[in-house]
N, CA, C and O atoms as a Tripos MOL2 file, in Angstrom:
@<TRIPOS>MOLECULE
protein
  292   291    73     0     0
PROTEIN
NO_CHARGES

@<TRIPOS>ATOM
      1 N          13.2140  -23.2770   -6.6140 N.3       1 UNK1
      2 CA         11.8150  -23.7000   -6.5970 C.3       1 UNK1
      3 C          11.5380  -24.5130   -7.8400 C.2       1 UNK1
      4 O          12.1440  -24.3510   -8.8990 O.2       1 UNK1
      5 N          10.4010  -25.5640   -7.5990 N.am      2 UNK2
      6 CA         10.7380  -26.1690   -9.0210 C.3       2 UNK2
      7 C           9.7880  -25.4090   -9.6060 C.2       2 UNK2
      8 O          10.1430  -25.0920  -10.7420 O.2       2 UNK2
      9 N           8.8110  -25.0180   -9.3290 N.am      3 UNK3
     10 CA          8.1240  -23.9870  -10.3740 C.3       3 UNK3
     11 C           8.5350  -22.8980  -10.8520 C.2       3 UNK3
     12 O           7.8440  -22.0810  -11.4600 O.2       3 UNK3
     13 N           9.4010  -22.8380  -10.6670 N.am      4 UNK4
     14 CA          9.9900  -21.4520  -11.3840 C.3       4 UNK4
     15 C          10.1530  -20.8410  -13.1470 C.2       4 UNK4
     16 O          10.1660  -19.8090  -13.8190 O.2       4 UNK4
     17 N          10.2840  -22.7220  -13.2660 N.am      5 UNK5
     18 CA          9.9440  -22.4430  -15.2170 C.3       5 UNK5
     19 C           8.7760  -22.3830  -15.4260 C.2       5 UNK5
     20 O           8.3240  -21.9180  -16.4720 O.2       5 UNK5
     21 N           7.9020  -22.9360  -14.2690 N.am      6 UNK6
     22 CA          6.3860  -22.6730  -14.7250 C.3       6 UNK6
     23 C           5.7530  -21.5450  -15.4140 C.2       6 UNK6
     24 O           4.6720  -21.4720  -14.8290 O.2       6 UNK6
     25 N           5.7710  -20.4220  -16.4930 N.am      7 UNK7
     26 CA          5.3770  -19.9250  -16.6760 C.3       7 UNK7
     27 C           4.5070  -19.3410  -17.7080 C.2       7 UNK7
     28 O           4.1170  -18.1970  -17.9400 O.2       7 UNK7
     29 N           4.3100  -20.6080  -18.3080 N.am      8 UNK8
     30 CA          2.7470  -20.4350  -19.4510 C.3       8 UNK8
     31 C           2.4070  -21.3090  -18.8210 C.2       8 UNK8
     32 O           2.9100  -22.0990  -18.0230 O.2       8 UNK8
     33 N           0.2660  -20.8580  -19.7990 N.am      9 UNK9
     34 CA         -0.4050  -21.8280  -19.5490 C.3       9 UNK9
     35 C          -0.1110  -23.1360  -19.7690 C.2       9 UNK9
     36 O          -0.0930  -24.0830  -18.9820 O.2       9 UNK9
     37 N           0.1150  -23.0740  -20.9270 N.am     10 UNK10
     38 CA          0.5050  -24.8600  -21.5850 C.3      10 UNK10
     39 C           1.4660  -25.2900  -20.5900 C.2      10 UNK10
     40 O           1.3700  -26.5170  -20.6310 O.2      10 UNK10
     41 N           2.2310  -25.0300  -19.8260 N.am     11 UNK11
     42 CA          3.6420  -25.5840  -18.7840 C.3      11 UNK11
     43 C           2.3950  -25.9590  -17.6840 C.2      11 UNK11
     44 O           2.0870  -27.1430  -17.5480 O.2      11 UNK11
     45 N           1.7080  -24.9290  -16.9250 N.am     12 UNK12
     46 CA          1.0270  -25.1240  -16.2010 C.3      12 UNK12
     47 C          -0.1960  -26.2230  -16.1780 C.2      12 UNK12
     48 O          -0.6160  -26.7660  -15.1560 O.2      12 UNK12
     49 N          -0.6590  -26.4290  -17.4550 N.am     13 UNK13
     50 CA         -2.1370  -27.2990  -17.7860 C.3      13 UNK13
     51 C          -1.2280  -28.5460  -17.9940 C.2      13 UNK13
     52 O          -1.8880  -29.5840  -17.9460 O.2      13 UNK13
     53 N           0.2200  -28.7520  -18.2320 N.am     14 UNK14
     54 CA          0.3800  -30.2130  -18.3280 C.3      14 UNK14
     55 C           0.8330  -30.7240  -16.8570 C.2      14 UNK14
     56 O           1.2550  -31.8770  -16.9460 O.2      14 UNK14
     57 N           0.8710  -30.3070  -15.7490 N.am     15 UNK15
     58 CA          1.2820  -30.2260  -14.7200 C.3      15 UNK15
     59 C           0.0760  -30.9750  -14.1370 C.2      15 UNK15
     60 O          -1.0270  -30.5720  -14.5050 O.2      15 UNK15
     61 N           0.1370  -32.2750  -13.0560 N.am     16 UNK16
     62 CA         -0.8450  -32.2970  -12.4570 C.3      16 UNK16
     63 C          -1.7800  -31.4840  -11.6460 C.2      16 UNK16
     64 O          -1.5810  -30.2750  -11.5290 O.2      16 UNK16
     65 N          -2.7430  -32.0420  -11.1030 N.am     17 UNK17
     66 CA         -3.8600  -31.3320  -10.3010 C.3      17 UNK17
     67 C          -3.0300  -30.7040   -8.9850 C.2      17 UNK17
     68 O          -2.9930  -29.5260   -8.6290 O.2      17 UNK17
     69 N          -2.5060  -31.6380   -8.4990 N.am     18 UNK18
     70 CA         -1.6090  -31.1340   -7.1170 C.3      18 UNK18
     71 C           0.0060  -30.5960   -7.4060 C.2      18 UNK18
     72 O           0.8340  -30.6820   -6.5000 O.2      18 UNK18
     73 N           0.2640  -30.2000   -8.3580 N.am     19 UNK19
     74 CA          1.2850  -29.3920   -8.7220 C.3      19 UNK19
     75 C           0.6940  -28.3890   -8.8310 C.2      19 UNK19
     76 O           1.1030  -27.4880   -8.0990 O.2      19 UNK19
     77 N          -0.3170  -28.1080   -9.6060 N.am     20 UNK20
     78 CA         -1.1410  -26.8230  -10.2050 C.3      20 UNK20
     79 C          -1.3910  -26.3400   -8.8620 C.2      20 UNK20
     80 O          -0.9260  -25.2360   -8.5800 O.2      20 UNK20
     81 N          -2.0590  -26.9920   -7.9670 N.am     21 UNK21
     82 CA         -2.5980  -26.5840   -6.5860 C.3      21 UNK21
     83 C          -1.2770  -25.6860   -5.8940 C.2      21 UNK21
     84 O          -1.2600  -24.4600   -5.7860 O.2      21 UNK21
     85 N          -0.3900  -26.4540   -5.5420 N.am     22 UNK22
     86 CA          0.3550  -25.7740   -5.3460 C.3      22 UNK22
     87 C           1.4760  -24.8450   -5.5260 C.2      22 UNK22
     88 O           2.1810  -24.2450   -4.7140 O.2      22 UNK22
     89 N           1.4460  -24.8990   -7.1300 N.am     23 UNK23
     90 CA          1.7250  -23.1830   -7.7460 C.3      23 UNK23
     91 C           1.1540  -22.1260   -7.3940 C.2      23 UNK23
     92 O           1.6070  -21.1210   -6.8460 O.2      23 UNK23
     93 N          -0.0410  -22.4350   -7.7870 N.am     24 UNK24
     94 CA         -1.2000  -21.1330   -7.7490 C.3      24 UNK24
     95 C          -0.6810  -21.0370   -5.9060 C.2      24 UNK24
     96 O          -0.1240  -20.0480   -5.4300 O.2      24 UNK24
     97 N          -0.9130  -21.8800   -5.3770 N.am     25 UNK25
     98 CA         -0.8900  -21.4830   -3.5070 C.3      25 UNK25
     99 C           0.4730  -20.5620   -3.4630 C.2      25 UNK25
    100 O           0.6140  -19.4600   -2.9340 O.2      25 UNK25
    101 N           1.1120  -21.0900   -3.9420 N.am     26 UNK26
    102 CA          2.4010  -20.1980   -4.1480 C.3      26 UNK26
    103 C           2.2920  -18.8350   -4.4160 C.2      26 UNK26
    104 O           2.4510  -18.0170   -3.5110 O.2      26 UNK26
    105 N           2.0220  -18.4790   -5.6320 N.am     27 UNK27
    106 CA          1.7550  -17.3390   -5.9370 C.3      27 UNK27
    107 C           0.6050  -16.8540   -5.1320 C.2      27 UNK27
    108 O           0.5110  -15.6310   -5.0250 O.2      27 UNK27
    109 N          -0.0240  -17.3760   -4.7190 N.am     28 UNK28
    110 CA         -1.4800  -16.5690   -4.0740 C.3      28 UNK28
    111 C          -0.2590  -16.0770   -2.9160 C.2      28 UNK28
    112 O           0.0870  -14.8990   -2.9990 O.2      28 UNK28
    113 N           0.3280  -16.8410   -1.9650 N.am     29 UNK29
    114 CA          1.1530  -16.8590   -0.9830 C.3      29 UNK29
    115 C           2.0750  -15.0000   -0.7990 C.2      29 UNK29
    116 O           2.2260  -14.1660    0.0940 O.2      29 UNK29
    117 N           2.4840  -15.1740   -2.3470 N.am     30 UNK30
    118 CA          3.6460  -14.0090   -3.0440 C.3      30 UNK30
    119 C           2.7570  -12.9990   -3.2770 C.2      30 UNK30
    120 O           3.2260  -11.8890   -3.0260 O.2      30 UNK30
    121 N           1.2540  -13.0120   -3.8060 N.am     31 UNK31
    122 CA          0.5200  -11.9100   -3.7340 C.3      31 UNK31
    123 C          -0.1020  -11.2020   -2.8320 C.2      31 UNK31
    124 O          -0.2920   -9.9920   -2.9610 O.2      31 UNK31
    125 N          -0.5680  -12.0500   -1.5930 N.am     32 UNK32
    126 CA         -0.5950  -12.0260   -0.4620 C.3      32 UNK32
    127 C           0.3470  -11.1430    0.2400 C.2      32 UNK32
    128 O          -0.0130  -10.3510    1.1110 O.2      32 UNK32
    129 N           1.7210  -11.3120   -0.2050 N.am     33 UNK33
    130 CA          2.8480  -10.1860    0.7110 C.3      33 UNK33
    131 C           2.8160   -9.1570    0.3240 C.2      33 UNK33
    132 O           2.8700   -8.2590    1.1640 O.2      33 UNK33
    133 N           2.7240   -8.8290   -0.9710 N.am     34 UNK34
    134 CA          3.2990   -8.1760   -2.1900 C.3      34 UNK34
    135 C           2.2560   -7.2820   -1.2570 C.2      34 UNK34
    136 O           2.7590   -6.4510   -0.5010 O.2      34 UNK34
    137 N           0.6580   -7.4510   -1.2970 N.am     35 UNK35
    138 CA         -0.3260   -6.8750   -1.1010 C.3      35 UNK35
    139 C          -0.0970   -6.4510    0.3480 C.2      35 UNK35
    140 O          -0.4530   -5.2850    0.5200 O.2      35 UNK35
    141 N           0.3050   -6.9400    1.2540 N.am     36 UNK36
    142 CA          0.7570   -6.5630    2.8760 C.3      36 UNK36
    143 C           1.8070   -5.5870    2.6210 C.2      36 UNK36
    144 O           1.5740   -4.5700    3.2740 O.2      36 UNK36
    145 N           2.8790   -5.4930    1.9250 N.am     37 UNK37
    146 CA          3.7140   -4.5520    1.7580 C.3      37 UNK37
    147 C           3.1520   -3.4550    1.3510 C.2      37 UNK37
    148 O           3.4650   -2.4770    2.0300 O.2      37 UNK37
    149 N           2.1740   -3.1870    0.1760 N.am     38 UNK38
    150 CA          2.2650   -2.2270   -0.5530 C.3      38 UNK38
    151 C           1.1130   -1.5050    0.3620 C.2      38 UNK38
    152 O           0.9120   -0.2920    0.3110 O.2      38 UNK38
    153 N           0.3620   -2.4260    1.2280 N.am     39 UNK39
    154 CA         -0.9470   -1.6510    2.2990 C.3      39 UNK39
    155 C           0.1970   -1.3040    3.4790 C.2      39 UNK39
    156 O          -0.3390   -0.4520    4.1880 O.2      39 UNK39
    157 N           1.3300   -1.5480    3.9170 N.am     40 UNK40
    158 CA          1.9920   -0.9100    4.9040 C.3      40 UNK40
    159 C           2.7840    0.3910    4.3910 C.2      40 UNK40
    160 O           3.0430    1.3230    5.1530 O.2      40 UNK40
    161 N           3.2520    0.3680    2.6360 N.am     41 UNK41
    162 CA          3.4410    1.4880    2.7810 C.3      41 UNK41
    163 C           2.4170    2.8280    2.2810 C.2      41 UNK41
    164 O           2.6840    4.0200    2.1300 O.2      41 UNK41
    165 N           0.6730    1.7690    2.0410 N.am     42 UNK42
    166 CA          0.0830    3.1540    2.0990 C.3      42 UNK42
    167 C          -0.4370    3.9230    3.4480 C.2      42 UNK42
    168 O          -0.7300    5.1180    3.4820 O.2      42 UNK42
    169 N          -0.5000    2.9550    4.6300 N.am     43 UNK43
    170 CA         -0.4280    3.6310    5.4550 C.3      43 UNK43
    171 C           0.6050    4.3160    6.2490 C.2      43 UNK43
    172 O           0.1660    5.0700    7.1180 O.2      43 UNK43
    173 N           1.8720    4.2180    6.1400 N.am     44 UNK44
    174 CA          2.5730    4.8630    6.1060 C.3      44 UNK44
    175 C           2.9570    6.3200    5.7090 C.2      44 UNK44
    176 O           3.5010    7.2810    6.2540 O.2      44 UNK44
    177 N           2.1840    5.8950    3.9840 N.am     45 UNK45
    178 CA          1.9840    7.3530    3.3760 C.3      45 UNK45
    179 C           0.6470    8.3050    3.9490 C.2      45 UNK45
    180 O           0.4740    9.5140    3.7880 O.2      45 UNK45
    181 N          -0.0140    7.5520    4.4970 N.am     46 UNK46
    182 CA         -1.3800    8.3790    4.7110 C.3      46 UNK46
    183 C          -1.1030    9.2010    6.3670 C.2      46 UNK46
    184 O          -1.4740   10.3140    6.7430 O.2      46 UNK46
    185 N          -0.4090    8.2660    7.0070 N.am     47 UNK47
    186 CA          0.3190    8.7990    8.2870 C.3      47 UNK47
    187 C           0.8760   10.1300    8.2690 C.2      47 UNK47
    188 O           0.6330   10.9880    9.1180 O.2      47 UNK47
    189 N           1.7910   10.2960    7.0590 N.am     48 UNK48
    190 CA          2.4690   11.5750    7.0370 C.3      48 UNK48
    191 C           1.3810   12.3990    6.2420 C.2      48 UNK48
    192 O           1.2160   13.5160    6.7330 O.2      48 UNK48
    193 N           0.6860   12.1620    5.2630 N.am     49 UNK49
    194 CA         -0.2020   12.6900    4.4950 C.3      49 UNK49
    195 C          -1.0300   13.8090    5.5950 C.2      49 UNK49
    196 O          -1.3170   15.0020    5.5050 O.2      49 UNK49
    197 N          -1.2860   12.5330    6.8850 N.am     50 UNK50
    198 CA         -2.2580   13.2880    7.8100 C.3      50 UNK50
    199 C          -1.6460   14.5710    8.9810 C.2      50 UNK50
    200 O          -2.1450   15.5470    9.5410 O.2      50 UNK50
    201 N          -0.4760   13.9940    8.9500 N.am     51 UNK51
    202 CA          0.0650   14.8600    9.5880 C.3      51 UNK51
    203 C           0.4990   16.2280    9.2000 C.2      51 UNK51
    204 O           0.4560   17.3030    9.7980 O.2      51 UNK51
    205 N           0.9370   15.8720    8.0110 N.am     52 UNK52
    206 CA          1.1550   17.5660    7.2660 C.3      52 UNK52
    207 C          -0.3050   18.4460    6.6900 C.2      52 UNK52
    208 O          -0.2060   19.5040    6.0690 O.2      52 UNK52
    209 N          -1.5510   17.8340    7.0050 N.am     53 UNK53
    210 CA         -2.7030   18.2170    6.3860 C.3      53 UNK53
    211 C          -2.7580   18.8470    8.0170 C.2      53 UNK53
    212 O          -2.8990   20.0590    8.1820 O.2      53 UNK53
    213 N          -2.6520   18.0590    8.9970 N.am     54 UNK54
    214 CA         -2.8560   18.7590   10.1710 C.3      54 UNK54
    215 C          -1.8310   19.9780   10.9610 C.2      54 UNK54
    216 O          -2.2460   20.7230   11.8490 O.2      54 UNK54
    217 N          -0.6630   19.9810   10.5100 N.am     55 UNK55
    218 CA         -0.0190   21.2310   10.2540 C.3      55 UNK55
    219 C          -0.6480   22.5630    9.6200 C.2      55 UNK55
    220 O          -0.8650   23.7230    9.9680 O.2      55 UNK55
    221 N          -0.7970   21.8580    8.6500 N.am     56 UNK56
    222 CA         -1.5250   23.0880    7.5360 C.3      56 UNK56
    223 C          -2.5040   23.6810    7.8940 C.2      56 UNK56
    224 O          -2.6620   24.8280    7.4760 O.2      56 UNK56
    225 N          -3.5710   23.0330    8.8700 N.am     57 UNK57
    226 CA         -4.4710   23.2150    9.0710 C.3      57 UNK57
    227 C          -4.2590   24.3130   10.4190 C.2      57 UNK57
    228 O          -4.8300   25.3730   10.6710 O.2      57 UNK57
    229 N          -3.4260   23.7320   10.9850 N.am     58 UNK58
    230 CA         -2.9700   24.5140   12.5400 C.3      58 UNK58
    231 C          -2.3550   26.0190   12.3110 C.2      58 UNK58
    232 O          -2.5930   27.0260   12.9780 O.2      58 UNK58
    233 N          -1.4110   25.8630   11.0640 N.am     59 UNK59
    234 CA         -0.6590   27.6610   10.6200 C.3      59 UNK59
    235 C          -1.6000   28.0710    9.7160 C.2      59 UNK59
    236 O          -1.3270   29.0040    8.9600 O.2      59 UNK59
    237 N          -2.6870   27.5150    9.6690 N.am     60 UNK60
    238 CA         -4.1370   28.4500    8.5730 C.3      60 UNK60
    239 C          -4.7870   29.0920   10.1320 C.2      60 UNK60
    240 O          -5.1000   30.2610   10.3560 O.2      60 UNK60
    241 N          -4.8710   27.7950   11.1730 N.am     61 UNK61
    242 CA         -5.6170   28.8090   12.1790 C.3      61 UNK61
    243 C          -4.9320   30.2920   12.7250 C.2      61 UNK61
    244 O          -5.3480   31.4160   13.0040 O.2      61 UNK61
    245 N          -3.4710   29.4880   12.6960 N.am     62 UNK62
    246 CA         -2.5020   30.6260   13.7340 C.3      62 UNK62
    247 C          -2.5050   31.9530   12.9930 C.2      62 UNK62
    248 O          -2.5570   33.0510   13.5460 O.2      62 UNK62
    249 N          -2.4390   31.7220   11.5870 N.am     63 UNK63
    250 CA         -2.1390   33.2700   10.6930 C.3      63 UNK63
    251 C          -3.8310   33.6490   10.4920 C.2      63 UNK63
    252 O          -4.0000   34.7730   10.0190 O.2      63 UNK63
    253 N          -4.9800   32.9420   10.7580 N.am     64 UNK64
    254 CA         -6.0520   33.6070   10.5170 C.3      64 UNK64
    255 C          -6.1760   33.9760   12.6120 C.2      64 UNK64
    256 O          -7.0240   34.7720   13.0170 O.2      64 UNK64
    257 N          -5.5030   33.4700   13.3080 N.am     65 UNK65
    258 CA         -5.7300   34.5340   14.5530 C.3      65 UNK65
    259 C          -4.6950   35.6430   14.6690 C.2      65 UNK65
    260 O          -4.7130   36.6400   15.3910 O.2      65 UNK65
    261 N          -3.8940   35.2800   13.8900 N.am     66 UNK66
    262 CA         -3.4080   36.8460   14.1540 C.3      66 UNK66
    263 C          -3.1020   37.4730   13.3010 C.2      66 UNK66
    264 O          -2.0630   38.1290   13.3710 O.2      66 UNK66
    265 N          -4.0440   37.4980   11.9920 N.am     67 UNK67
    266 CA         -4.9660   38.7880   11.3700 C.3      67 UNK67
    267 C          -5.8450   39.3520   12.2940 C.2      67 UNK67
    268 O          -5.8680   40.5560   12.5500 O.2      67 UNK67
    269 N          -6.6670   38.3980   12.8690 N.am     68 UNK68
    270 CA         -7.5930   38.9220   13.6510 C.3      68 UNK68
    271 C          -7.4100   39.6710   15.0020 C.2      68 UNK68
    272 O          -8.1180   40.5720   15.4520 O.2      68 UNK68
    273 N          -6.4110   39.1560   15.4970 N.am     69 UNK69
    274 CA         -6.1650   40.0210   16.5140 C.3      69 UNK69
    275 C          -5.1840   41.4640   16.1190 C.2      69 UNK69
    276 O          -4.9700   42.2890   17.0080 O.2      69 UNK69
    277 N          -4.5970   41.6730   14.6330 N.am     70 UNK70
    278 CA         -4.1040   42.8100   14.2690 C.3      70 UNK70
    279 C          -5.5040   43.3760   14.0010 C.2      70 UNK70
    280 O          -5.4900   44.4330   14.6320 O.2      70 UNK70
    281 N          -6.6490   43.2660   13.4430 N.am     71 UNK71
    282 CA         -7.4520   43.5740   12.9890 C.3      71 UNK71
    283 C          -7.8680   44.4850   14.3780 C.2      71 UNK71
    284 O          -7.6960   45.7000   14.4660 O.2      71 UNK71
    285 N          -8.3250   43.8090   15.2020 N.am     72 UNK72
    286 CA         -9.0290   44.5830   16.9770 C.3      72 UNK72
    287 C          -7.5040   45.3180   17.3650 C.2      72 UNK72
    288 O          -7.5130   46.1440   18.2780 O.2      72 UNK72
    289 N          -6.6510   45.1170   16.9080 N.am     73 UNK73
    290 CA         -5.3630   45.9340   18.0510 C.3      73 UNK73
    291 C          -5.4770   47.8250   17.2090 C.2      73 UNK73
    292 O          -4.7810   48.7400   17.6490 O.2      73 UNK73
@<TRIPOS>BOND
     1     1     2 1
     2     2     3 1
     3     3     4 2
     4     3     5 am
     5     5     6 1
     6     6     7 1
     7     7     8 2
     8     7     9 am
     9     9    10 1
    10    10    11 1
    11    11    12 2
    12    11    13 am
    13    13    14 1
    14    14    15 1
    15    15    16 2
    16    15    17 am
    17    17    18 1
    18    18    19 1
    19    19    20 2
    20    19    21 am
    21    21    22 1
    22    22    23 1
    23    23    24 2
    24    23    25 am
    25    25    26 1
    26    26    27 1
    27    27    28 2
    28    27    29 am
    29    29    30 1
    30    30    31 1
    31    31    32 2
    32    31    33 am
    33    33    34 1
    34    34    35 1
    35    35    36 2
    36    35    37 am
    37    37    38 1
    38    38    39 1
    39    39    40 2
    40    39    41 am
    41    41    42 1
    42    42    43 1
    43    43    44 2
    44    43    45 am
    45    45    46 1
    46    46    47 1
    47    47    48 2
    48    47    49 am
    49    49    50 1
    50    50    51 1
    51    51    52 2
    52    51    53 am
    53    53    54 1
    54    54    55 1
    55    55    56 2
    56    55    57 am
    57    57    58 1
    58    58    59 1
    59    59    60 2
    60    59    61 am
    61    61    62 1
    62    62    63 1
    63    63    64 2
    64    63    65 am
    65    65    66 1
    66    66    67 1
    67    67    68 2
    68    67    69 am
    69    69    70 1
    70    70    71 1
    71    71    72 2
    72    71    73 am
    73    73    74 1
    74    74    75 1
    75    75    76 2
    76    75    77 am
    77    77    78 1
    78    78    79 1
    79    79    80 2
    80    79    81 am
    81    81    82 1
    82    82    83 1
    83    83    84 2
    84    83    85 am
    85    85    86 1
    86    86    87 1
    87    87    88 2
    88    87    89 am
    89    89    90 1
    90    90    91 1
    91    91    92 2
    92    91    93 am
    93    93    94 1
    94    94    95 1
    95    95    96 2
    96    95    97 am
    97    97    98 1
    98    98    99 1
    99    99   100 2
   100    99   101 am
   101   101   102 1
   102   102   103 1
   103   103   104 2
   104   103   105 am
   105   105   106 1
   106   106   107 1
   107   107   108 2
   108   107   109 am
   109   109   110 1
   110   110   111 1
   111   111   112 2
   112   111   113 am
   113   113   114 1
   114   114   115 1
   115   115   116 2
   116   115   117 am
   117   117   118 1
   118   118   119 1
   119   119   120 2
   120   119   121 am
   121   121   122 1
   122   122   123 1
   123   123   124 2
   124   123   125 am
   125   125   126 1
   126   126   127 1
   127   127   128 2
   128   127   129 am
   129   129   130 1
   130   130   131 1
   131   131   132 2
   132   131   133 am
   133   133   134 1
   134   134   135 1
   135   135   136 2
   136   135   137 am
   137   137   138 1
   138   138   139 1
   139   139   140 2
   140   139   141 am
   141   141   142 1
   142   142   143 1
   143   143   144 2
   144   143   145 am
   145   145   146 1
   146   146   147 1
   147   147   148 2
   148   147   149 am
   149   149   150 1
   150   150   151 1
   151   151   152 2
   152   151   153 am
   153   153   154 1
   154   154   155 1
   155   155   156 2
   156   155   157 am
   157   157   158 1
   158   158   159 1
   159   159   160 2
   160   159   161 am
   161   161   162 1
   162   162   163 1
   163   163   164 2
   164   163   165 am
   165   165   166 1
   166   166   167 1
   167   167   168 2
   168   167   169 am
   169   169   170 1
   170   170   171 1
   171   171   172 2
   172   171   173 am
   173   173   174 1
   174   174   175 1
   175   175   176 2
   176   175   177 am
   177   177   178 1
   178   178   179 1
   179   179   180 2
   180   179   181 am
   181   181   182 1
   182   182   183 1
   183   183   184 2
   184   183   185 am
   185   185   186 1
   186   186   187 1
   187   187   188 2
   188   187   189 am
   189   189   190 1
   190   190   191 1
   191   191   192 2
   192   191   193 am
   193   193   194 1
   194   194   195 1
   195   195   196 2
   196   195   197 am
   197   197   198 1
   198   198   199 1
   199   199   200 2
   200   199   201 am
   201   201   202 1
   202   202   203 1
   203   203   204 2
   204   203   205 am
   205   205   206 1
   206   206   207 1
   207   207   208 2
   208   207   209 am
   209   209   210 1
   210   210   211 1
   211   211   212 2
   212   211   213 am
   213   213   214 1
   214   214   215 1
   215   215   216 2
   216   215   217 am
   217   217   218 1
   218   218   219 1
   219   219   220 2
   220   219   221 am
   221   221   222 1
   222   222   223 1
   223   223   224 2
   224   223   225 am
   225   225   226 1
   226   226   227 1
   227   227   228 2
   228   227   229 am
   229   229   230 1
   230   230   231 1
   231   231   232 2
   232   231   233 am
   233   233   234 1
   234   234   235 1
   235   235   236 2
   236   235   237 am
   237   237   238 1
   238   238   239 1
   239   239   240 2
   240   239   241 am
   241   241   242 1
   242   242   243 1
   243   243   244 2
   244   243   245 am
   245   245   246 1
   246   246   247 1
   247   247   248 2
   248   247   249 am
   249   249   250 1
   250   250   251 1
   251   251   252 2
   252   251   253 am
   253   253   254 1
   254   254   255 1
   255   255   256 2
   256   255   257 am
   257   257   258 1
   258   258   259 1
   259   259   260 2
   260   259   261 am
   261   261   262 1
   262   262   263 1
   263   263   264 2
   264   263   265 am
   265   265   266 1
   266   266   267 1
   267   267   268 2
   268   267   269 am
   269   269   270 1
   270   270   271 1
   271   271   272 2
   272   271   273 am
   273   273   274 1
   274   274   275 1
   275   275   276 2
   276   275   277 am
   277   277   278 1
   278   278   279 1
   279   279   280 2
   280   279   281 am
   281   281   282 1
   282   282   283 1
   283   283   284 2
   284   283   285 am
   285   285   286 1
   286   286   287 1
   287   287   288 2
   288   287   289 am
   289   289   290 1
   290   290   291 1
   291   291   292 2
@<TRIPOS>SUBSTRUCTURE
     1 UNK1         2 RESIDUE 1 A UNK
     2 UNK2         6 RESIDUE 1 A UNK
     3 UNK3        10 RESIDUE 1 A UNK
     4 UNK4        14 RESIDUE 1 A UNK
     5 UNK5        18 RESIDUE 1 A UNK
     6 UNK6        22 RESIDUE 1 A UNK
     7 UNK7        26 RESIDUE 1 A UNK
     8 UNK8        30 RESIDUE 1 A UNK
     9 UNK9        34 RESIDUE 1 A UNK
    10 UNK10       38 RESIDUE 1 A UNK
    11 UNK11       42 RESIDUE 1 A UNK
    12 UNK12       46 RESIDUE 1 A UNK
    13 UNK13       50 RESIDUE 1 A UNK
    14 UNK14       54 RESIDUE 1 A UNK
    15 UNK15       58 RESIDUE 1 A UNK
    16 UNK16       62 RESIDUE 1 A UNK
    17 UNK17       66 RESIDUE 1 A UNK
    18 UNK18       70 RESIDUE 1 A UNK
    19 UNK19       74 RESIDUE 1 A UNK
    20 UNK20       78 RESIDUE 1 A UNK
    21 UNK21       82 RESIDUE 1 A UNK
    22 UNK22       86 RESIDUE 1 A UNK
    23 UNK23       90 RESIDUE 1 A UNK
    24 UNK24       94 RESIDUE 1 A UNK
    25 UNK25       98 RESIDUE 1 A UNK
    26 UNK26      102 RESIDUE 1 A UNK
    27 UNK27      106 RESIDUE 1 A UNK
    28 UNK28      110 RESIDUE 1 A UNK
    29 UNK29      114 RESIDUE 1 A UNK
    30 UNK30      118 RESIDUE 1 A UNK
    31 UNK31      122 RESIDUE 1 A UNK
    32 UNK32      126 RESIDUE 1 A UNK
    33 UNK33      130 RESIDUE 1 A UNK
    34 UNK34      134 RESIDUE 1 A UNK
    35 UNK35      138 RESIDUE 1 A UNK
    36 UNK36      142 RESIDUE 1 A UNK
    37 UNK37      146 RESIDUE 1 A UNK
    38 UNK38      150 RESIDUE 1 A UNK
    39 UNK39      154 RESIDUE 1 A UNK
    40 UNK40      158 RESIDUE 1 A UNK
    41 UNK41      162 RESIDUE 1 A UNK
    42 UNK42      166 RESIDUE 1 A UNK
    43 UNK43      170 RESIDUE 1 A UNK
    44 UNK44      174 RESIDUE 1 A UNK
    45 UNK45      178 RESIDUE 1 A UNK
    46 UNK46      182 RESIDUE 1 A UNK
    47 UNK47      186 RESIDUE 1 A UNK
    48 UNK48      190 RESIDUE 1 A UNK
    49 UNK49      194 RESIDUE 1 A UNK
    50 UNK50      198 RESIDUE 1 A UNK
    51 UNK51      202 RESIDUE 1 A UNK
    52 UNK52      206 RESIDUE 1 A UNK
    53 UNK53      210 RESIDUE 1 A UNK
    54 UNK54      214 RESIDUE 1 A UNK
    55 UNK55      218 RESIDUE 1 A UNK
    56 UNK56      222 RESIDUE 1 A UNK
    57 UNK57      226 RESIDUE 1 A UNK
    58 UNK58      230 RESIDUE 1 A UNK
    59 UNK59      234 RESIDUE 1 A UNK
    60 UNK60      238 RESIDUE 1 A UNK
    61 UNK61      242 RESIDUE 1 A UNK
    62 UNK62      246 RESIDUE 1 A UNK
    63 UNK63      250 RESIDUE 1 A UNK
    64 UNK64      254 RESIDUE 1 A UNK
    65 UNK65      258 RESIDUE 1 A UNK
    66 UNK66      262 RESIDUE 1 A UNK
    67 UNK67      266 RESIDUE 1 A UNK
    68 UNK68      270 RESIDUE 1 A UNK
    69 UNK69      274 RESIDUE 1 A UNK
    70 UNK70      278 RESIDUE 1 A UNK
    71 UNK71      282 RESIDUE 1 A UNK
    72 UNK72      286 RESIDUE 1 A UNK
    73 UNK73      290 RESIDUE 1 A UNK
């Protein structure tokens, strides 16, 4: 890429208007994924998050019904 040494301001501010344009598009481009990746693996994480909250929730009911039904037996 030729921007790749681009990486101070001063490199960047001597760069024309339509070089600059399309750095920044670049990187907007790379932040853009970066940001799609890191939202696929929070839902990913929230997927299992939900699922083991809903486990938990299911062997809280099962062991609070059968206290209760030792309780009446």
């Amino acid at each position: 890429m030729v921007f790749a040494m681009a990486t101070s301001i001063s490199t960047i501010s001597q760069m024309s208007r339509y070089e600059q344009m399309k750095y920044y598009r670049e990187k907007r481009k790379e932040a853009y994924s970066q940001v799609q990746s890191l939202s696929s693996q929070a839902t990913g994480l929230m997927t299992v998050k939900l699922s083991e909250s809903q486990g938990m929730g299911n062997l809280a009911a099962k062991i609070a019904y059968q206290r209760s039904v030792k309780k009446t037996a």
